[in-house]
C-alpha positions, 0 to 999 in steps of 0.5 A, a space after each residue: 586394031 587399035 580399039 582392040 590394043 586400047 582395050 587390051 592395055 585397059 584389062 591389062 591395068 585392070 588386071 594389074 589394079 586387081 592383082 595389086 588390091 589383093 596383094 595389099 588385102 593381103 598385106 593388112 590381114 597379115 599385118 592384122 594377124 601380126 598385130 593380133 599376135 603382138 597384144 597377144 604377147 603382150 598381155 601374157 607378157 602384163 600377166 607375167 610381170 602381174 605374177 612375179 610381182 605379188 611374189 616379190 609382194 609376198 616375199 617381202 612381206 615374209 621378210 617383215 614378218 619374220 623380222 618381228 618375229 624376231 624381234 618379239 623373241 629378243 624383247 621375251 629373252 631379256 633376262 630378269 634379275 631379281 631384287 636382293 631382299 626379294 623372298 621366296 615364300 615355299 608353297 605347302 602341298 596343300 595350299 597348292 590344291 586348294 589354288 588349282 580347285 579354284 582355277 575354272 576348268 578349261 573346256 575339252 574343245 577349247 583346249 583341243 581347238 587351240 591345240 590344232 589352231 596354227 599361230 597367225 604367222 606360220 597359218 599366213 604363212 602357209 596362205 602365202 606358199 600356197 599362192 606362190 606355188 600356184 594352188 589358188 584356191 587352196 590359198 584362198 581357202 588359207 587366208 579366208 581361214 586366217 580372217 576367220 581366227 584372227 580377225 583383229 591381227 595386224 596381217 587380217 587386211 593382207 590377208 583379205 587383199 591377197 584374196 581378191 589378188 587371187 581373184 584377179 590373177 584367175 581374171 574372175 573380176 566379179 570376186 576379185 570386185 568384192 573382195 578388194 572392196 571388203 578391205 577398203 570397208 572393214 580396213 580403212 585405216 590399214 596399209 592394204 587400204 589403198 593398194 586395194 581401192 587402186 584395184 578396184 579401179 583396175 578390176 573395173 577398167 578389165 570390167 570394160 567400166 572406165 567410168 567406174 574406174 575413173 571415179 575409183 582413181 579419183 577416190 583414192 588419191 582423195 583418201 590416201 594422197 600420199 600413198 603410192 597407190 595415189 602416185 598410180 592413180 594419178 598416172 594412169 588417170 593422166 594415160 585414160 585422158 590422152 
């Protein structure tokens, strides 16, 4: 009788160890699932603020442009007064034709292509919405375009680096990788020059390359120490450390 109550006490804390390990299985699936869905979040969450802050970027750059813009047009309508002995010498009819037979003729395609050409303010411009309403690939397309037509304008490197932004926000990596090393390449010395080196960096930590990365992290603040792309790097070198 009283082997028989022994083990009947022993399945009974058996049964309530089993019962009790299920439970905790249990307990760290769901925590797993919570978790799970936590950095779920979490990375939409990054993402989004990725989104509203080339926004912010592009808007601000807007705002610079169109400053300029401005400021071109006030310096073009200083008005120009002309001296008091200054003579006004009449052209003849026939002076006149033999100044426009001299002139070179302007061929019909060029003409036609400078006609339907935007100029580089209003075409970054165009780039620029498109990438703000979300039509990437048509803003691609806008500012590969741009570089094209105005490869020495002050806004061409922008232009290359909002490429690889596109690049990166669609999460293809591979293109985002090129397209941000082409600025460092062609625009050393241009404003964009370290933004894009810094995401060089970033595009190979998502490349799962810390090395890489690492080494990228270093190179900028080398090149560009006082830029804020610099002070970034040196965070997040101190953060892949810990």
């Amino acid at each position: 009788m009283k082997q028989s109550s022994a083990n009947l006490i022993l399945l009974l804390g058996l049964f309530i160890t089993g019962c009790a390990n299920v439970q905790q299985e249990q307990t760290v699936k769901d925590l797993k699932t919570q978790i799970s869905e936590l950095e779920k979040k979490q990375s939409k969450t990054n993402a989004s603020m990725e989104e509203l802050n080339n926004k912010l970027f592009l808007l601000q750059e807007q705002v610079a442009v169109s400053k300029k813009d401005i400021g071109e047009l006030k310096a073009m309508a200083v008005p120009v007064i002309p001296p008091d002995n200054l003579k006004v010498v009449r052209l003849e009819t026939e002076d006149i034709k033999k100044t426009e037979a001299k002139k070179e003729p302007i061929k019909k395609e060029d003409a036609k292509k400078a006609e339907s050409l935007p100029s580089p303010e209003a075409l970054y411009n165009e780039a620029q919405n498109l990438f703000m309403s979300g039509r990437l690939p048509e803003s691609i397309d806008k500012f590969a375009n741009f570089i094209l037509n105005y490869p020495k304008h002050t806004l061409a490197d922008n232009a290359q680096y909002w490429i690889g932004e596109t690049y990166y926000s669609q999460k293809d990596y591979q293109k985002a990788l090129v397209e941000f090393k082409k600025v460092v390449a062609n625009y050393p010395n241009a404003n964009k020059a370290s933004d894009a080196l810094l995401k060089v960096a970033f595009t190979y930590l998502e490349l799962n390359n810390k090395e890489k990365a690492m080494g990228e992290f270093k190179l900028l603040i080398e090149r560009y120490p006082s830029s804020e792309a610099a002070v970034k790097a040196r965070t997040k070198i101190q953060e892949l450390q810990k």
